[in-house]
N, C-alpha and C positions, 0 to 999 in steps of 0.2 A: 447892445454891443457886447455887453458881458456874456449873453447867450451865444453868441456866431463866433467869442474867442475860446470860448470853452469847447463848443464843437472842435473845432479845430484841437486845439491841445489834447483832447482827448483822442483823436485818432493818429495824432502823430503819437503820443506814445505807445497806445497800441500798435504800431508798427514798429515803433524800435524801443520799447522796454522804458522810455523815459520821453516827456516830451522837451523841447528845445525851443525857449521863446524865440531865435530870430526864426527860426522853420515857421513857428506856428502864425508871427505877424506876416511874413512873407504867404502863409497863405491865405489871411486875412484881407491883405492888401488884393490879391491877385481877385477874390470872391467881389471884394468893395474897392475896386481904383479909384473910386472919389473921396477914400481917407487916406488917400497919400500923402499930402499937406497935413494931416493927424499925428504926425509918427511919433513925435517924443510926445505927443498927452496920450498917446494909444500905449507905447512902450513898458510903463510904468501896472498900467490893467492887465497888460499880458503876462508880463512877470508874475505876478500875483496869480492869476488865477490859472497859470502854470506850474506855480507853487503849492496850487489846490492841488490840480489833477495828479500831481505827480508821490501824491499824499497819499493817492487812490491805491487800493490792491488792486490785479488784473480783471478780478472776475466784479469789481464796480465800475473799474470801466466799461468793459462789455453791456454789462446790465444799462450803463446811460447813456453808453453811445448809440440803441439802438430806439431811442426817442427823437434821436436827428437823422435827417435827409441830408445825404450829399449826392452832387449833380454830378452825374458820370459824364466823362468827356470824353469823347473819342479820340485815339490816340492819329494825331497827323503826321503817316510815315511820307518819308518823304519816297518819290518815286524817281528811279534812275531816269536819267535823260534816254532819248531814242539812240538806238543806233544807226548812223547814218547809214545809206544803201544797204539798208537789211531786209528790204522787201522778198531780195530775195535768196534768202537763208542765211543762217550764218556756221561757222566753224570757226571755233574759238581753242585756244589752247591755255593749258597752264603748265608751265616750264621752268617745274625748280629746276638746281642740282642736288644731286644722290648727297649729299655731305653731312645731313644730318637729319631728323625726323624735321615737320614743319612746325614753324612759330606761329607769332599774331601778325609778324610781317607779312607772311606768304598767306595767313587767311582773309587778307583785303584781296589780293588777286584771284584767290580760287572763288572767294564768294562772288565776287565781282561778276565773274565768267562764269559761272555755274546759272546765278540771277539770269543774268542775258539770255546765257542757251536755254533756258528754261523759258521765257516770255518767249521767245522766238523760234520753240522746238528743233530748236537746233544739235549742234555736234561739239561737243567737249573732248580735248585730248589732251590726257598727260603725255607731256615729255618731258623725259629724266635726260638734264644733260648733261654726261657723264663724261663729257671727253678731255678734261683735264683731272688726269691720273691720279694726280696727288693729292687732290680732292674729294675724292669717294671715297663715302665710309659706308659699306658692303649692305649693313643691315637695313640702312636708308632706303634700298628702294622698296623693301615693303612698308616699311615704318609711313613711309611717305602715302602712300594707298591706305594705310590706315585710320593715318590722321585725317584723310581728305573722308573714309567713310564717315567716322565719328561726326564730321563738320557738316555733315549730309549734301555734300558735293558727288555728281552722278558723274563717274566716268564712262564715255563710252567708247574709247582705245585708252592703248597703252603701247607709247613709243621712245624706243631707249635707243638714243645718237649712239652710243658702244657698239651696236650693232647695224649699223647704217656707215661704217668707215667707207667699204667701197664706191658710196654714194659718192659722198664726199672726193673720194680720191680722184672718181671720171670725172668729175665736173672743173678739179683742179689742172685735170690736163687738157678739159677742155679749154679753158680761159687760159692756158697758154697757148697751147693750137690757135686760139683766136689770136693770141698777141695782146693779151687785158693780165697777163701777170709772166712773172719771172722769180725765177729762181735766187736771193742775195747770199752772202758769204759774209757783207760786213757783220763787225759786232754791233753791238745795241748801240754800244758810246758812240763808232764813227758815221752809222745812219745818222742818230740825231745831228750829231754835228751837220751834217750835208742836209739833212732834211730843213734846219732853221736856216741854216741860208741859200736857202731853193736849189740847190745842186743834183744833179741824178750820178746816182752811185755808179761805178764802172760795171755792174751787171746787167743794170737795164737795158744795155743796147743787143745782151748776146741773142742769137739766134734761138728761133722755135726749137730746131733740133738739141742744140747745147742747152737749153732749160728744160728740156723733158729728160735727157741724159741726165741731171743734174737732182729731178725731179724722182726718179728712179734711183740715184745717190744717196738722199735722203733716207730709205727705207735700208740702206746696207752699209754706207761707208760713213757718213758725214754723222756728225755727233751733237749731242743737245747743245744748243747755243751756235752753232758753227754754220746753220742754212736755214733758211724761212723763205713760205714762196709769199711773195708781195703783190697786190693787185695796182695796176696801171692807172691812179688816179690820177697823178700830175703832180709836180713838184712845184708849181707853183700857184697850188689854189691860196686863198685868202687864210683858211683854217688848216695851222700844222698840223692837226693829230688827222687831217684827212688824206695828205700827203703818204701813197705809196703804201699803207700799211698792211701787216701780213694778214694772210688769212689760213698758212697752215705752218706747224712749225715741229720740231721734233721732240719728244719726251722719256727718258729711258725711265721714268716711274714705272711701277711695277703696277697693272690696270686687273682690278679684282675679276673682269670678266674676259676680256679678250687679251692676246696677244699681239701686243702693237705698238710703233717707236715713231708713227707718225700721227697727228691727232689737226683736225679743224681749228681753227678757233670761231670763239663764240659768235662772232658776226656773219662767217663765212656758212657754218655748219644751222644757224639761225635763220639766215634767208632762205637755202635753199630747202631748208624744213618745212617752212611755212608756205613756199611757193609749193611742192611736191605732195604736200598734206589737203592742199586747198584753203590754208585761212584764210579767212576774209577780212578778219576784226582784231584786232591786237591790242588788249590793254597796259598799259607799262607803267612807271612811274619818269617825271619828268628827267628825271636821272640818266635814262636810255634816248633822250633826244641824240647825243652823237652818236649811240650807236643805232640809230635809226635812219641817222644822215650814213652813216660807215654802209647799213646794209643796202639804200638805196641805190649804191654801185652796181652791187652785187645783181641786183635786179635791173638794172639800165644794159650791162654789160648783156648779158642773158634773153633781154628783150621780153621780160616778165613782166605784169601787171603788177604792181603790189594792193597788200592787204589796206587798210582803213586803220591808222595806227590812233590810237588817243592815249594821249599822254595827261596821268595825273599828278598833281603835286604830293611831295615827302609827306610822308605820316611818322610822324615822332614819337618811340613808344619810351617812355621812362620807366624808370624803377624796378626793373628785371632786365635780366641776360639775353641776348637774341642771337649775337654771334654763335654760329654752330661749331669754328675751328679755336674758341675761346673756352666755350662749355665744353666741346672733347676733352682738351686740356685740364680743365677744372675737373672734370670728372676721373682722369686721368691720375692728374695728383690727391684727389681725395677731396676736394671743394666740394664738390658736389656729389650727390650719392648717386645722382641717376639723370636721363633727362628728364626726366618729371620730378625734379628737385624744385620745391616750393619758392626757389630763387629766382627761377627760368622762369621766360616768357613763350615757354616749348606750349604746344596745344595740350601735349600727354601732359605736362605740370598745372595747368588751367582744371582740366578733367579730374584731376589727384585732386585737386583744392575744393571741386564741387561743383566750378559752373557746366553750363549747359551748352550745346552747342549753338542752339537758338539763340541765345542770347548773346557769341560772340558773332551769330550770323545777323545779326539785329545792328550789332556794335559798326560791323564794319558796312552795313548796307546804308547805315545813317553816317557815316566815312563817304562813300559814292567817290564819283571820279573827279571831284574838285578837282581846278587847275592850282590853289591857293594849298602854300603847306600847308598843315595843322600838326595839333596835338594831340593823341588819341586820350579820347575821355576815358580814364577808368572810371570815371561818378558814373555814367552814361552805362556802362557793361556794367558793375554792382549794379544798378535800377533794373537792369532789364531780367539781369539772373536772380537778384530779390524776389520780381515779383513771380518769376516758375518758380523758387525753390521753397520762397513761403508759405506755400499752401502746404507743402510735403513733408516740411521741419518740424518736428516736435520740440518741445521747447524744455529746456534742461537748465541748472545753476552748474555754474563749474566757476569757480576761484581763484584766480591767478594769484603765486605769488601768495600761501597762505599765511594767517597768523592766526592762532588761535584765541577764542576768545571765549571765559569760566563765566559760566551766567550762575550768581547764586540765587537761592530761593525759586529754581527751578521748578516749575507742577510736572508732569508727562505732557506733551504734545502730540498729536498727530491731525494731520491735515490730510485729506484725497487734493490734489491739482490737477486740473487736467493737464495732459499732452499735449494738447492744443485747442486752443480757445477757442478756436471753430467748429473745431469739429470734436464734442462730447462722445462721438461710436468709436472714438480711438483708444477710449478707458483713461485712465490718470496715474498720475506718482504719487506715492505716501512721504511726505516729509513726515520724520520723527525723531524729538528729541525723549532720550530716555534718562531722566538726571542718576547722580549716585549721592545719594545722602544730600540730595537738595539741593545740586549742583549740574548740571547742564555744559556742556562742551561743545563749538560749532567751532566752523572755520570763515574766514572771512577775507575778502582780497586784500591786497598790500595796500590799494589804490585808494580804499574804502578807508581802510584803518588810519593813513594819512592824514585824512580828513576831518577824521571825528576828536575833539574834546570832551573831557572830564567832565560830567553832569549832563551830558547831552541825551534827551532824549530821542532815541533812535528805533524808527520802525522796519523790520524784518521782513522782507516780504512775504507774501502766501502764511504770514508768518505772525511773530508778536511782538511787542513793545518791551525796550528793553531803556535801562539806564545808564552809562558808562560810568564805573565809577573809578578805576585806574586805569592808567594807561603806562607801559613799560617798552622796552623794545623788544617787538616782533612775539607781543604776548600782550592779553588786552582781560580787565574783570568787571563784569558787566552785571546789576541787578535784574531779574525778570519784573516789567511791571505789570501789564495785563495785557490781552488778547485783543482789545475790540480796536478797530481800527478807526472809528470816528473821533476815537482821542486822538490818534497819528493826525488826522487830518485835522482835526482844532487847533493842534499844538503846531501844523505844518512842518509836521518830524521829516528827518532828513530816511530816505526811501535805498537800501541796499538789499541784496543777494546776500544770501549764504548756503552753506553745504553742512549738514551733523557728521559730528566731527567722528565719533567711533565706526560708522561703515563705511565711509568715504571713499570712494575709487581715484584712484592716481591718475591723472591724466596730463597728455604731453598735447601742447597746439602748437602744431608746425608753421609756421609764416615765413615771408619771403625776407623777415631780417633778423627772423633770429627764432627764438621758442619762445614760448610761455609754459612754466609747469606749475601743476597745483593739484586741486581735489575738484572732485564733480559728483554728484547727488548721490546715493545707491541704484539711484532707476536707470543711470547708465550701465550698470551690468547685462541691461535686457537689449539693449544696442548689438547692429551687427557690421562687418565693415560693408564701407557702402551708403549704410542710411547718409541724411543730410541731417542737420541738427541745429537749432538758434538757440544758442547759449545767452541766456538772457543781462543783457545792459555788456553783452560783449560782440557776439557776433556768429553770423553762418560759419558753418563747419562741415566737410566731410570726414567720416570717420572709417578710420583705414586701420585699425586694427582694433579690437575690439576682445574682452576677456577680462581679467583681472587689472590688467593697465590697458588705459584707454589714448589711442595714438590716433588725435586729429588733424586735419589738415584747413587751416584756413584760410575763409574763402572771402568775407567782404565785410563791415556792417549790416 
């Protein structure tokens, strides 16, 4: 038993710097399900001998984790359901708006459709739809192309509504030519009024000719708010909001690409896109059922087929910004530095932090098209970009929040560490302390120092055994006792980081609630921006500027 907890403890701390008795029972339990009725007499062994390993330097872990076998499991991704009538082909679209670069929201729909077209060699189109003015923000439509190459999303068009007005405009006069829409004049307030108690407004009865005339008004005389053409659903269906509603209306915003005072709205300027495009397949989130029922008009009236719509349930993202006209703002005022402020839930701020795109294409393909809301797991996106950035991070001390800490009766030190424990052809760092008349200086996190009491014996990592013998505010004096580490682990000394205090590099970890600043080893000077880095018993890092101060950006556990 004490053999298969030790395994375990030992490779959970080799994965993250320290091991964790409920991780390590929890994966005790999963290896042995027949000691689940065990759990408080098992409890008590794990502790302990968690207590051991964590006692351990890095490089005795390696050395004894590699007398144990663990059974590789195959990871079980889940696979998208079929597309119905996809036999034969499909044409899929993804249809932000220009308003701001893409988030995590909009990469559940691009991977979504991107997955599909891809199993089914099919045809992927962006459309940017840009026909409410006041809404686009210029730079968005490439940002938007950007983000979707980064996500490795394959476009194969590129369709912008701004430039498809006249579409839009024949088909409006078509559907009045029919007698399926008209021209109104009320305001918002006296529709409503008439629309809840099923009444049709005095416009709906005028003539084809007088709502084309009227139609043509719009574009010269009539002013925003003052005309909208409405489509002929019936004022007395069951569902108000399907009652009569517009589908084109007037805008004097000023539109970054064309010139124009009349624009679609999104149902009207949406169906006929998707009928004239060919889609077949339409993902949405369940949010767009009414305007799914809205655009089914649109296609009844026209005598269209329509596409194959599937509707999935909300995905909740917490703890970061997603609104694009909220971040404008914040950035605007100064809240934000950028869109890829470590705040945002923007794809370019993900990227700045370090993850990968795989692994938010992983995040949201294990997301799929549930009908049932959810939560989006950030544990689930951390797992998946741990395990590509792990292999790639070299492994570094950096200090938050220092304090310094006089070791007397100092000798010289130096130690080689490797880079990374895996892999020895990457070369190593030199920890070294240099005393001055016996005396030794290091730095040591805030969190750490908290921690420790008067007389405690305390082991260094990569490092040596020390004694605390005062303790003051945000200042600490510690005796040197000796080097060998099977005292730390006799004694089951309490196991910290540190950084030597005289070359010590400044460093700033950007996070999505605030900073962290402190010191980090001398071997981050050989850092460039760019690398990825696991700062050890704290966490992945990209680093984003790199020099005599070191400006990171973090990324997960």
């Amino acid at each position: 038993m004490r053999r298969l907890i030790r395994k375990h403890a030992l490779k959970n701390a080799l994965e993250f710097g320290k091991a964790n008795s409920k991780a390590v029972l929890g994966k005790v339990l999963a290896e042995k399900p027949e000691l689940r009725d065990r759990v408080r007499e098992l409890l008590p062994l794990v502790e302990q001998v968690v207590a051991e390993v964590n006692a351990l330097g890095r490089e005795e872990i390696e050395r004894e984790i590699s007398g144990y076998s663990f059974e590789v499991k195959r990871e079980r991704r889940r696979e998208l359901p079929e597309l119905p009538g996809a036999e034969g082909g499909v044409v899929m679209r993804f249809a932000p708006n220009p308003s701001g670069p893409l988030h995590l929201g909009h990469a559940r729909a691009a991977v979504l459709n991107d997955a599909y077209v891809k199993r089914y060699s099919g045809t992927l189109i962006l459309r940017l739809e840009d026909t409410d003015p006041a809404r686009v923000y210029p730079p968005a439509y490439e940002m938007i192309q950007e983000d979707l190459h980064w996500l490795g999303v394959h476009i194969h068009r590129v369709v912008v509504q701004s430039s498809r007005l006249e579409i839009y405009y024949r088909h409006a006069r078509e559907l009045i030519e029919r007698g399926h829409a008209y021209v109104c004049e009320c305001t918002g307030e006296e529709f409503q009024r008439l629309k809840l108690a099923e009444q049709e407004c005095e416009h709906r009865g005028k003539s084809v000719e007088e709502n084309l005339a009227d139609f043509e008004r719009m574009f010269t005389e009539f002013k925003e708010g003052e005309a909208v053409v409405r489509l002929k659903t019936g004022v007395e269906l069951s569902d108000p909001a399907m009652r009569d509603f517009p589908i084109m209306r007037i805008s004097e915003a000023k539109h970054p690409r064309v010139s124009a005072r009349v624009y679609p709205l999104m149902n009207f300027a949406v169906a006929i896109d998707d009928h004239l495009l060919g889609i077949t397949h339409v993902l949405r989130g369940k949010d767009h059922i009414v305007n799914t029922r809205k655009q089914a008009f649109v296609y009844r009236f026209f005598g269209w087929p329509m596409p194959e719509f599937i509707h999935y349930g909300r995905l909740k993202i917490e703890g970061v910004a997603l609104s694009t006209s909220r971040i404008k703002e914040g950035i605007e005022a100064g809240k934000y530095s950028g869109w890829d402020d470590a705040a945002l839930g923007t794809l370019r701020a993900l990227a700045r932090r370090g993850f990968r795109s795989e692994a938010v294409r992983r995040a949201m393909l294990e997301v799929g098209i549930k009908q049932s809301d959810i939560s989006f797991s950030w544990k689930n996106l951390f797992a998946y970009n741990r395990e590509l950035v792990e292999p790639i991070a070299n492994r570094y001390f950096f200090v938050a929040s220092p304090v310094e800490v006089v070791i007397e009766h100092m000798p010289e030190f130096s130690r080689e560490v490797r880079l990374h424990p895996s892999y020895p052809e990457r070369g190593s760092r030199r920890l070294v302390v240099k005393p001055e008349a016996g005396v030794g200086r290091i730095f040591i996190a805030e969190g750490d120092y908290a921690k420790l009491r008067q007389g405690e014996f305390v082991r260094l990592m990569e490092g040596f055994n020390v004694v605390i013998q005062e303790k003051r505010r945000h200042w600490m004096r510690a005796r040197f006792h000796s080097l060998e580490l099977e005292e730390a682990k006799r004694r089951r000394a309490r196991l910290i980081h540190w950084v030597p205090a005289p070359h010590a590099v400044p460093v700033t970890v950007v996070k999505p609630e605030g900073r962290d600043t402190g010191y980090g080893e001398p071997a981050l000077g050989e850092v460039e921006p760019g690398d990825m880095v696991q700062f050890e018993r704290y966490g992945f890092a990209r680093i984003d500027e790199a020099g005599e101060r070191i400006i990171a950006y973090y990324a997960h556990p």
